[in-house]
PyMOL commands that place a pseudoatom at each C-alpha (Angstrom):
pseudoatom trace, name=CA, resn=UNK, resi=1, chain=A, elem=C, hetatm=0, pos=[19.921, -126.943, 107.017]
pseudoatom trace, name=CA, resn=UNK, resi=2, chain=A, elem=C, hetatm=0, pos=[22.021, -129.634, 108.527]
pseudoatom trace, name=CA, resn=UNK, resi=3, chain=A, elem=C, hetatm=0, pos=[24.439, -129.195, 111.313]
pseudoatom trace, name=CA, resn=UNK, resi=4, chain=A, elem=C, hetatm=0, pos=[27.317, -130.688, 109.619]
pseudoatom trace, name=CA, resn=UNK, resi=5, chain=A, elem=C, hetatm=0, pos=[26.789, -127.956, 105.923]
pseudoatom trace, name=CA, resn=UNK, resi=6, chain=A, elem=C, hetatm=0, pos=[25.973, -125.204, 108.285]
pseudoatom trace, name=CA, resn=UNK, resi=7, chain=A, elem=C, hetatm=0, pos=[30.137, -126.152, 109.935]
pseudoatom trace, name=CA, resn=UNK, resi=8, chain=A, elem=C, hetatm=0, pos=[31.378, -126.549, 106.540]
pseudoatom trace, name=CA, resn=UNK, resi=9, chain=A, elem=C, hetatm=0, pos=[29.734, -123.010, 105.445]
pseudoatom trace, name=CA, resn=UNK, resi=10, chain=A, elem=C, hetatm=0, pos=[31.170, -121.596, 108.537]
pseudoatom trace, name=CA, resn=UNK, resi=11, chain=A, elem=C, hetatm=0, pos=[34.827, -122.947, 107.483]
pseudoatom trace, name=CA, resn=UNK, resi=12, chain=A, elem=C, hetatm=0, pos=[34.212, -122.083, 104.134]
pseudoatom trace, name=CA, resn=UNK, resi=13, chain=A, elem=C, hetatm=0, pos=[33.833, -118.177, 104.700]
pseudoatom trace, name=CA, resn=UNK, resi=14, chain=A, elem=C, hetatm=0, pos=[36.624, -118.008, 107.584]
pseudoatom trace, name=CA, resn=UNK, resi=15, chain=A, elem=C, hetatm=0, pos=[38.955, -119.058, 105.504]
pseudoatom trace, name=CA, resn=UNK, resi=16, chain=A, elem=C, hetatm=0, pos=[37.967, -117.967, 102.623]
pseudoatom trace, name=CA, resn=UNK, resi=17, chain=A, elem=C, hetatm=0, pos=[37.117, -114.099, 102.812]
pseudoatom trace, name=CA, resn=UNK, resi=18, chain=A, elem=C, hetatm=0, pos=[40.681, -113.787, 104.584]
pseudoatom trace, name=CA, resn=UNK, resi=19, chain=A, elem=C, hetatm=0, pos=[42.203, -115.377, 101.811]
pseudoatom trace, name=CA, resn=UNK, resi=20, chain=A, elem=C, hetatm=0, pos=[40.384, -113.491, 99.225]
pseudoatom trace, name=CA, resn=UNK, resi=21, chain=A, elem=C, hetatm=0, pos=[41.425, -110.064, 100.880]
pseudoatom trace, name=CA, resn=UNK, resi=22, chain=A, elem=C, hetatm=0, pos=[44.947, -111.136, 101.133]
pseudoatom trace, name=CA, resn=UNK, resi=23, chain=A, elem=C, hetatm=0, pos=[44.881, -111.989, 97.012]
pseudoatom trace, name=CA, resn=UNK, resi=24, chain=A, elem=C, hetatm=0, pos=[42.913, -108.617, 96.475]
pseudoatom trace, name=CA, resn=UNK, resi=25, chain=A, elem=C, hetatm=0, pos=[45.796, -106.759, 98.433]
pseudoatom trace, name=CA, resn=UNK, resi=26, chain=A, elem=C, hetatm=0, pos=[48.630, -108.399, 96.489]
pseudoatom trace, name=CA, resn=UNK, resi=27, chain=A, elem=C, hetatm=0, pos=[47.358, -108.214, 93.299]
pseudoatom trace, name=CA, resn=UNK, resi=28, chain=A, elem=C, hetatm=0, pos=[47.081, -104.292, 94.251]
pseudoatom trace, name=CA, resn=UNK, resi=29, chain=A, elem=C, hetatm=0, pos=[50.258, -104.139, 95.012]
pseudoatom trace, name=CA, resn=UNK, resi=30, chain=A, elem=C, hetatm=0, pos=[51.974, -106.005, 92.421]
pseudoatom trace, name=CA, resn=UNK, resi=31, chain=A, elem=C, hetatm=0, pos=[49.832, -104.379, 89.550]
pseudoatom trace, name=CA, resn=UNK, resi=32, chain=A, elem=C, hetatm=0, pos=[50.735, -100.478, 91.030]
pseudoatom trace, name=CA, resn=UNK, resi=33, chain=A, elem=C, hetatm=0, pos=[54.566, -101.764, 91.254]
pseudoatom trace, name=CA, resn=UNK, resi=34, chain=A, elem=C, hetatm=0, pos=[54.774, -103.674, 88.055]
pseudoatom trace, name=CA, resn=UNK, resi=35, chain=A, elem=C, hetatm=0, pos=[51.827, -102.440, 86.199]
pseudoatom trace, name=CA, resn=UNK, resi=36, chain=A, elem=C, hetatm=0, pos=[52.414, -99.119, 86.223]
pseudoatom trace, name=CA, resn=UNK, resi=37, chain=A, elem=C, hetatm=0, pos=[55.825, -98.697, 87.463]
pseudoatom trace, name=CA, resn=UNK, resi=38, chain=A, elem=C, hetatm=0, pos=[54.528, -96.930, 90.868]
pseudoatom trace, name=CA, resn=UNK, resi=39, chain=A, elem=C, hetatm=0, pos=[56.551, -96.151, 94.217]
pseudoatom trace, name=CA, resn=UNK, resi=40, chain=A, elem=C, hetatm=0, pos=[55.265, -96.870, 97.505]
pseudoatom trace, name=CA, resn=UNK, resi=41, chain=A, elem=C, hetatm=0, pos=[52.796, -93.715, 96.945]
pseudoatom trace, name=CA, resn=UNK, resi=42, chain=A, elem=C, hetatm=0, pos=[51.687, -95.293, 94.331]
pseudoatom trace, name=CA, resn=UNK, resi=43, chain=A, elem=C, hetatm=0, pos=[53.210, -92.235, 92.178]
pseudoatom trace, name=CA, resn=UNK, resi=44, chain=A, elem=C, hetatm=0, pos=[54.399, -93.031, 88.795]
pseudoatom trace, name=CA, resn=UNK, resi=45, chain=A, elem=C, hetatm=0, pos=[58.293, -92.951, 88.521]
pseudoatom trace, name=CA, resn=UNK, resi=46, chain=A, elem=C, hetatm=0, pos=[60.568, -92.645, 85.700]
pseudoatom trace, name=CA, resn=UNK, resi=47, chain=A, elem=C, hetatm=0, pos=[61.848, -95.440, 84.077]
pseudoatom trace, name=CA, resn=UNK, resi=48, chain=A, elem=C, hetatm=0, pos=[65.879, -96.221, 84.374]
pseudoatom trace, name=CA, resn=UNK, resi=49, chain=A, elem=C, hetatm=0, pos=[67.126, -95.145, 81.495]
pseudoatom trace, name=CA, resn=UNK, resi=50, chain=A, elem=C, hetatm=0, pos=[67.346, -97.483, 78.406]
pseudoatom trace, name=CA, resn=UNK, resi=51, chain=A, elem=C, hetatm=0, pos=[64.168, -99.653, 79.847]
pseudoatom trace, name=CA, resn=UNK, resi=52, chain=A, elem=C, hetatm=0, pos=[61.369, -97.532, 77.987]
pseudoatom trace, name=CA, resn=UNK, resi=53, chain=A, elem=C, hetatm=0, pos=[59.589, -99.152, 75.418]
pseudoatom trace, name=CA, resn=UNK, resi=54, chain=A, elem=C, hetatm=0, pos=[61.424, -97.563, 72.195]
pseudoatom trace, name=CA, resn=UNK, resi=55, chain=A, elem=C, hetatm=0, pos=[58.987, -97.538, 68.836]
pseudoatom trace, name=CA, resn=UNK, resi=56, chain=A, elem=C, hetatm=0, pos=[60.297, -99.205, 66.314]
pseudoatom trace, name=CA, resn=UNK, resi=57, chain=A, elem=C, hetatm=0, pos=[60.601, -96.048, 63.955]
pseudoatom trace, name=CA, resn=UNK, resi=58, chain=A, elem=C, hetatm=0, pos=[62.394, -93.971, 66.899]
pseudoatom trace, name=CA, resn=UNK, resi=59, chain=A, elem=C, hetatm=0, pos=[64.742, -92.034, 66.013]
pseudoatom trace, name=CA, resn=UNK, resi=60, chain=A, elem=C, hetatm=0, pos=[68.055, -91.362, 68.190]
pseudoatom trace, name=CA, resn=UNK, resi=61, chain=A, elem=C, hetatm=0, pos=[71.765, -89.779, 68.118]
pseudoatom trace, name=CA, resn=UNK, resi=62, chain=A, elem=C, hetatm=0, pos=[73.144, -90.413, 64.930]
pseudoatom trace, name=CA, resn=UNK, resi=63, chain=A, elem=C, hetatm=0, pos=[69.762, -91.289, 63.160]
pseudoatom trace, name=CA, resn=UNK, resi=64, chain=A, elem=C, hetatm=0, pos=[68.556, -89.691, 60.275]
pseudoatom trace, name=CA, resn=UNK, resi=65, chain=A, elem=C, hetatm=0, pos=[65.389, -87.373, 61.248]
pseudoatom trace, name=CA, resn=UNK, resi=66, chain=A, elem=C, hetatm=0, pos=[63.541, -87.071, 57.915]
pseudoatom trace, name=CA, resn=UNK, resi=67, chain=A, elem=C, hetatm=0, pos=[64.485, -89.875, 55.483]
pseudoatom trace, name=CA, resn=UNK, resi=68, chain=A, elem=C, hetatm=0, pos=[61.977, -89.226, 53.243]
pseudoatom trace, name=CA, resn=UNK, resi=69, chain=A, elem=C, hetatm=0, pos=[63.989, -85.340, 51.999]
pseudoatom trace, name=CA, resn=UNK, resi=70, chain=A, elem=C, hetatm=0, pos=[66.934, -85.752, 50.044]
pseudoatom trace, name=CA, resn=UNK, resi=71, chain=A, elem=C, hetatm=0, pos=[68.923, -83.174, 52.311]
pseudoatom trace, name=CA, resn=UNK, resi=72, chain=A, elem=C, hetatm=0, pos=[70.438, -85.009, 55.818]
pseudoatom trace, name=CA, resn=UNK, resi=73, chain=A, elem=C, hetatm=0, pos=[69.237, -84.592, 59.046]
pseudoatom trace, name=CA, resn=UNK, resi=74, chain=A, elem=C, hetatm=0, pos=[71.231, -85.928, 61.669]
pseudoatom trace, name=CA, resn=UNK, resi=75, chain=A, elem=C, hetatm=0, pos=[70.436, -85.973, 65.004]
pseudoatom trace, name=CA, resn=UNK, resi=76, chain=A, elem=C, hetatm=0, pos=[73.857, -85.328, 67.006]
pseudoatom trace, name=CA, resn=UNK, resi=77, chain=A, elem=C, hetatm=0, pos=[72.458, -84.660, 70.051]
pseudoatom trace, name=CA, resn=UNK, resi=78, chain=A, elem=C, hetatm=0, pos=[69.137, -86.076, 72.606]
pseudoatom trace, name=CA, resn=UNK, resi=79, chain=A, elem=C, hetatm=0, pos=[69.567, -85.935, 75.822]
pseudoatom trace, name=CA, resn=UNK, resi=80, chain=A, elem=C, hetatm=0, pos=[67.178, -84.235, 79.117]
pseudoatom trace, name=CA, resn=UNK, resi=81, chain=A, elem=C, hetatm=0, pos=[69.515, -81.823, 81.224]
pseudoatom trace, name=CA, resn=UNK, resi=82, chain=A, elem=C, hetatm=0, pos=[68.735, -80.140, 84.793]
pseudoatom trace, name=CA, resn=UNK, resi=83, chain=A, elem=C, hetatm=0, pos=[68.601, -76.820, 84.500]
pseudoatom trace, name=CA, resn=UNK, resi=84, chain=A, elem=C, hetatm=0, pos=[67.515, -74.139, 86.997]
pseudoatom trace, name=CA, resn=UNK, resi=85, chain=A, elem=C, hetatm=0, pos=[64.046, -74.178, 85.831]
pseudoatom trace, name=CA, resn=UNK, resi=86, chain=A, elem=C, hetatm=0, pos=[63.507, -77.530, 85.779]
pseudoatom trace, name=CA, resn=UNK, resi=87, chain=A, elem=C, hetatm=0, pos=[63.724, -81.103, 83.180]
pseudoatom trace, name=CA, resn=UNK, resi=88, chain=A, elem=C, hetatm=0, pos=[64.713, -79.468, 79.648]
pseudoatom trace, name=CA, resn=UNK, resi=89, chain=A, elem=C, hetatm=0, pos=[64.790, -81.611, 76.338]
pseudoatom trace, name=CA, resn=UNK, resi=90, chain=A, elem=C, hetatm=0, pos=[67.620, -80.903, 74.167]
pseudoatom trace, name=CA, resn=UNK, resi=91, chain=A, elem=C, hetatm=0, pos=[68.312, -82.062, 70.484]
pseudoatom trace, name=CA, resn=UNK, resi=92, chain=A, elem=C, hetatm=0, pos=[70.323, -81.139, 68.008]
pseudoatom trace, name=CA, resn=UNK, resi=93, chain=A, elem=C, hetatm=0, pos=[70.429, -81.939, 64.436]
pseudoatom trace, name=CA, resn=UNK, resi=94, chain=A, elem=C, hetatm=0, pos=[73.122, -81.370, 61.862]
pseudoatom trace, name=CA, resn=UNK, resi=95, chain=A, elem=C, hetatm=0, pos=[71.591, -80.531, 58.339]
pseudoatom trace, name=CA, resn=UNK, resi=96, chain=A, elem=C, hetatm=0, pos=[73.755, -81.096, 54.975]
pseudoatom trace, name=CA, resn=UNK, resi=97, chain=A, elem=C, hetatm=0, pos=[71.937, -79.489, 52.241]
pseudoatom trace, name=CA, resn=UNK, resi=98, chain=A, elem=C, hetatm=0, pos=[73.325, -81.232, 49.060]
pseudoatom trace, name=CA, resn=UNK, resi=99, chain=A, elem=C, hetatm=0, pos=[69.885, -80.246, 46.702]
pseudoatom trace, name=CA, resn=UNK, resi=100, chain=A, elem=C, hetatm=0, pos=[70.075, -77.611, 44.563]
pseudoatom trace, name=CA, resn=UNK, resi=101, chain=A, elem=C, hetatm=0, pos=[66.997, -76.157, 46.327]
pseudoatom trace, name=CA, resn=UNK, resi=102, chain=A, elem=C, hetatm=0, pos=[67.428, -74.156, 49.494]
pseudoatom trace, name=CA, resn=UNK, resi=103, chain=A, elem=C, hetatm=0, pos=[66.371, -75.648, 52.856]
pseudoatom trace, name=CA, resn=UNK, resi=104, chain=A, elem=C, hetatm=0, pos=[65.009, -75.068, 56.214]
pseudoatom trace, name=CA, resn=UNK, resi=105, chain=A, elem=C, hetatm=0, pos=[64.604, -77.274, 58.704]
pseudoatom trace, name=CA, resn=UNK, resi=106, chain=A, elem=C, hetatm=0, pos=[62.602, -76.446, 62.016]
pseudoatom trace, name=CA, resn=UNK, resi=107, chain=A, elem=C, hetatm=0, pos=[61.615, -78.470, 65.435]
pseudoatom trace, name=CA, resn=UNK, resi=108, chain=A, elem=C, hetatm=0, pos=[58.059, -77.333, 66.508]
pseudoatom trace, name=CA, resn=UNK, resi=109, chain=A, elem=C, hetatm=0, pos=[55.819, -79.136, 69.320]
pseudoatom trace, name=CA, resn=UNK, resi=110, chain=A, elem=C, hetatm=0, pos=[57.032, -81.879, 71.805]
pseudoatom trace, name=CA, resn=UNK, resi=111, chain=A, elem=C, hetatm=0, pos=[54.362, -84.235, 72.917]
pseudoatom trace, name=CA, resn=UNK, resi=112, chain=A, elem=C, hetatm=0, pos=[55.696, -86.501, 76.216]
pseudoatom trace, name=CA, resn=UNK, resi=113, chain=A, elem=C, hetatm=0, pos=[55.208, -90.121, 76.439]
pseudoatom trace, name=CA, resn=UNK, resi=114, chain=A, elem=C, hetatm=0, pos=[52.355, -89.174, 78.903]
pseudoatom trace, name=CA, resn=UNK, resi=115, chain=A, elem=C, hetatm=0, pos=[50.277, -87.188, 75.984]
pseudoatom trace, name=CA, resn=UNK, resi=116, chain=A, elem=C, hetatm=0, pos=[51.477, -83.444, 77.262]
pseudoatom trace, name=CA, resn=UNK, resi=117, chain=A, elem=C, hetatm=0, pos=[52.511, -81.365, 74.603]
pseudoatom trace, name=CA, resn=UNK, resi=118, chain=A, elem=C, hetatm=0, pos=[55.300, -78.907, 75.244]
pseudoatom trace, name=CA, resn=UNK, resi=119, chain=A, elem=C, hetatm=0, pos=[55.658, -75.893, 73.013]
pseudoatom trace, name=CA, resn=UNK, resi=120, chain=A, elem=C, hetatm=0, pos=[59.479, -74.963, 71.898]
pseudoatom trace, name=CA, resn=UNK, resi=121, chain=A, elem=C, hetatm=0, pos=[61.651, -76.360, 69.411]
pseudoatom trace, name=CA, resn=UNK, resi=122, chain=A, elem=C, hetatm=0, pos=[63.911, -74.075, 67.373]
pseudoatom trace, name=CA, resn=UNK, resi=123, chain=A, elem=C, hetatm=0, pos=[65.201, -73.670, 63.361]
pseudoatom trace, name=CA, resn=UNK, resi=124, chain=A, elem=C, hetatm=0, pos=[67.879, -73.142, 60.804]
pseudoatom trace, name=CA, resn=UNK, resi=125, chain=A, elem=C, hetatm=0, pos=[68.199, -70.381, 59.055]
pseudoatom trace, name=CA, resn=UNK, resi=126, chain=A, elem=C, hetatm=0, pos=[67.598, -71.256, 55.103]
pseudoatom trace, name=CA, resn=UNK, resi=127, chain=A, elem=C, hetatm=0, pos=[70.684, -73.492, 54.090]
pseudoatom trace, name=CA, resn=UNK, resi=128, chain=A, elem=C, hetatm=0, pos=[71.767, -72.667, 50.500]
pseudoatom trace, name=CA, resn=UNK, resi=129, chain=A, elem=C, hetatm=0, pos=[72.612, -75.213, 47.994]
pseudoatom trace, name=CA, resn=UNK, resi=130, chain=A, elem=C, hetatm=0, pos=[75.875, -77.453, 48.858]
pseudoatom trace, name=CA, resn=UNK, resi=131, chain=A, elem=C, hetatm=0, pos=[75.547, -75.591, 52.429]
pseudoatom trace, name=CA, resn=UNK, resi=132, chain=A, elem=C, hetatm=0, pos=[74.750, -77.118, 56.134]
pseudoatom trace, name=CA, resn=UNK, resi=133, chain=A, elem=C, hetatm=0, pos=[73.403, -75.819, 59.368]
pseudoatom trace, name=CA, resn=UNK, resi=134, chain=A, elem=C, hetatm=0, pos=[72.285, -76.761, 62.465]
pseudoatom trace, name=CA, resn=UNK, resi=135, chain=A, elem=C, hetatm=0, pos=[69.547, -76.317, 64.829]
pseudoatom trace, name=CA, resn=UNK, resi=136, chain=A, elem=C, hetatm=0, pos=[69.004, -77.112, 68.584]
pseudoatom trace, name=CA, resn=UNK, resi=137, chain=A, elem=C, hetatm=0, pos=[65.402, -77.641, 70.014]
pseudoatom trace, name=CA, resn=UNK, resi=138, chain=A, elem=C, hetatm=0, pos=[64.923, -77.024, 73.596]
pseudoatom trace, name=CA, resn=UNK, resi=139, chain=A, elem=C, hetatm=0, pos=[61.343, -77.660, 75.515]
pseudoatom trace, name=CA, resn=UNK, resi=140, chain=A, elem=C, hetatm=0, pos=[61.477, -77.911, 79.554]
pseudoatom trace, name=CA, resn=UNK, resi=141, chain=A, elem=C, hetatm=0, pos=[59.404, -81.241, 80.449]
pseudoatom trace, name=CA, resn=UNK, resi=142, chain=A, elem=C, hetatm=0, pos=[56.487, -81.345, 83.008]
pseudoatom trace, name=CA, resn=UNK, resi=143, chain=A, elem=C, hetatm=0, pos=[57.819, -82.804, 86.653]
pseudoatom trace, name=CA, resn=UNK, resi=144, chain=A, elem=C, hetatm=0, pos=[58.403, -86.841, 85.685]
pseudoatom trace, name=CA, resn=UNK, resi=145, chain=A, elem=C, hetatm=0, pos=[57.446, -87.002, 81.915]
pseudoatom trace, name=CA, resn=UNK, resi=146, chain=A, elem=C, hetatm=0, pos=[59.935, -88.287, 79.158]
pseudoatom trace, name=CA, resn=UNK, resi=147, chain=A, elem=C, hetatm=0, pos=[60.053, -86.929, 75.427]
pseudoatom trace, name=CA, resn=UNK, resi=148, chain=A, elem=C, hetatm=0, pos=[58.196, -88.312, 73.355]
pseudoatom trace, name=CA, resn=UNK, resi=149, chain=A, elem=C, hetatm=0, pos=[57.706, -87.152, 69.983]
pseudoatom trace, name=CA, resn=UNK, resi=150, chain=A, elem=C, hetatm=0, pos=[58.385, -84.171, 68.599]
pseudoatom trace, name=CA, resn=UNK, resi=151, chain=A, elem=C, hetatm=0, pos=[56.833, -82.110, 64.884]
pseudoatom trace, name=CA, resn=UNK, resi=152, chain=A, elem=C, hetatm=0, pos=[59.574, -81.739, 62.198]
pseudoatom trace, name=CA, resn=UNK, resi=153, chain=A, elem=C, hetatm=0, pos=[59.220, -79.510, 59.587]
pseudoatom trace, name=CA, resn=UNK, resi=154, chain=A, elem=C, hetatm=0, pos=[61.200, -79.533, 56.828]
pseudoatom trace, name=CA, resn=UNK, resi=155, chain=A, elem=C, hetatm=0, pos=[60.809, -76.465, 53.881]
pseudoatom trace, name=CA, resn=UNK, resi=156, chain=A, elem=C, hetatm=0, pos=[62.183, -76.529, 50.656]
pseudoatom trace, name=CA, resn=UNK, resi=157, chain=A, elem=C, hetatm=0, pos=[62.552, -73.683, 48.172]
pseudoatom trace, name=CA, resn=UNK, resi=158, chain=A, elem=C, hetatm=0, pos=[62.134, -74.036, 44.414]
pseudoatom trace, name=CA, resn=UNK, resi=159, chain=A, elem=C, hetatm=0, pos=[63.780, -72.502, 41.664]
pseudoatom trace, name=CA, resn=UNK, resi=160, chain=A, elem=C, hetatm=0, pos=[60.207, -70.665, 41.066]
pseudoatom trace, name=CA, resn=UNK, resi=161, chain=A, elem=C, hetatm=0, pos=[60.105, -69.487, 44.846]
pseudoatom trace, name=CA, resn=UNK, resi=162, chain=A, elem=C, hetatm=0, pos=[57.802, -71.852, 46.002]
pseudoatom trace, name=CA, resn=UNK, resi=163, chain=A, elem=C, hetatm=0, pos=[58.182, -74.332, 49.078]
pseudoatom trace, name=CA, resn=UNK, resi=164, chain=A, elem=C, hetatm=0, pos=[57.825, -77.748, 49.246]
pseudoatom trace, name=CA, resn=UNK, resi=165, chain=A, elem=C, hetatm=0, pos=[56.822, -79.364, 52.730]
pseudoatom trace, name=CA, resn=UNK, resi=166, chain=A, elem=C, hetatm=0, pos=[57.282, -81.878, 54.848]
pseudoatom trace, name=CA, resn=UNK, resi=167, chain=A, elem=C, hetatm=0, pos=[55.969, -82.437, 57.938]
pseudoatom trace, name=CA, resn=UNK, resi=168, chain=A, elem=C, hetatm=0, pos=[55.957, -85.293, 60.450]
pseudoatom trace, name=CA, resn=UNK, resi=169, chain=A, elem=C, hetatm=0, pos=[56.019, -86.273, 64.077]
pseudoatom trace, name=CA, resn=UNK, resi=170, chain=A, elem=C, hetatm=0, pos=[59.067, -88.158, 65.270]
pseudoatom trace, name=CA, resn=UNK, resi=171, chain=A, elem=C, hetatm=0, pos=[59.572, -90.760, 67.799]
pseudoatom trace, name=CA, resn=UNK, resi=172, chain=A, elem=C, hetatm=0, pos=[62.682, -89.906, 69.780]
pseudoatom trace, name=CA, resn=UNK, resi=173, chain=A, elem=C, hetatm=0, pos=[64.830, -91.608, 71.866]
pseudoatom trace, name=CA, resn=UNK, resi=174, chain=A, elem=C, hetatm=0, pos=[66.999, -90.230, 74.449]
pseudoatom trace, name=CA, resn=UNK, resi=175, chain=A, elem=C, hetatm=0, pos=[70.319, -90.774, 75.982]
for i in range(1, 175): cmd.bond("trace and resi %d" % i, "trace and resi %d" % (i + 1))
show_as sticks, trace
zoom trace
């Protein structure tokens, strides 16, 4: 090997494995800050609210819940509260019953945005023709995790006695 590529070989490598550390280190950084939305700990943090990415079929305050049953269901209320034991998810939907069937509506399961699924929820009792109701789910969230959806139920009584039902999970977005 010649003097003069053995120099340039030498160059090459102390400059470039310095520079190849520092891009290594940034990119790092910038993908744990932006990437995931880490702190310095690299711990995940919750977004400010109204920055989440919102599904296009979310459903928030003032939303129908199930559009696909002729009765409404409103959601009044979505918002996560501080309570003594912790984060706790509350919603509340207001339920017209305008059928001639009687109705029941009930909140089941929360899953967060992070996949953990939270048991709680709550129900009506059955609404009678031309009648309303509402119901109020609560489910206390894991340290840092957002709702994310949560199981709807939706019963309705026939003439005959039987039920008709309608289940479905529901994107939700919170105040």
């Amino acid at each position: 090997m010649e003097r003069r590529t053995l120099i340039r070989l030498l160059v090459g490598l102390g400059i470039g494995v310095p520079v190849a550390v520092e891009v290594a280190t940034f990119l790092g950084l910038f993908g744990s800050r932006v990437g995931d939305g880490g702190d310095e700990d690299g711990e995940p943090t919750e977004p400010p609210a109204g920055t989440e990415t919102v599904p296009p079929d979310a459903v928030g305050v003032g939303d129908e819940l199930l559009p696909e049953t002729p009765q409404d269901d409103t959601v009044t209320a979505a918002e996560v509260q501080t309570e003594a034991g912790g984060r706790v998810f509350v919603m509340t939907v207001a339920v017209e019953n305008d059928t001639e069937f009687g109705y029941e509506l009930r909140l089941d399961a929360l899953t967060t945005r992070a996949g953990t699924t939270v048991t709680g929820g709550g129900r009506t009792d059955q609404i009678e023709p031309g009648g309303s109701g509402t119901v109020t789910g609560r489910w206390t969230l894991p340290d840092g995790e957002r709702p994310g959806e949560v199981i709807v139920v939706a019963s309705e009584t026939q003439p005959d006695g039987s039920r008709e039902t309608v289940t479905r999970r529901v994107d939700v977005v919170v105040e």
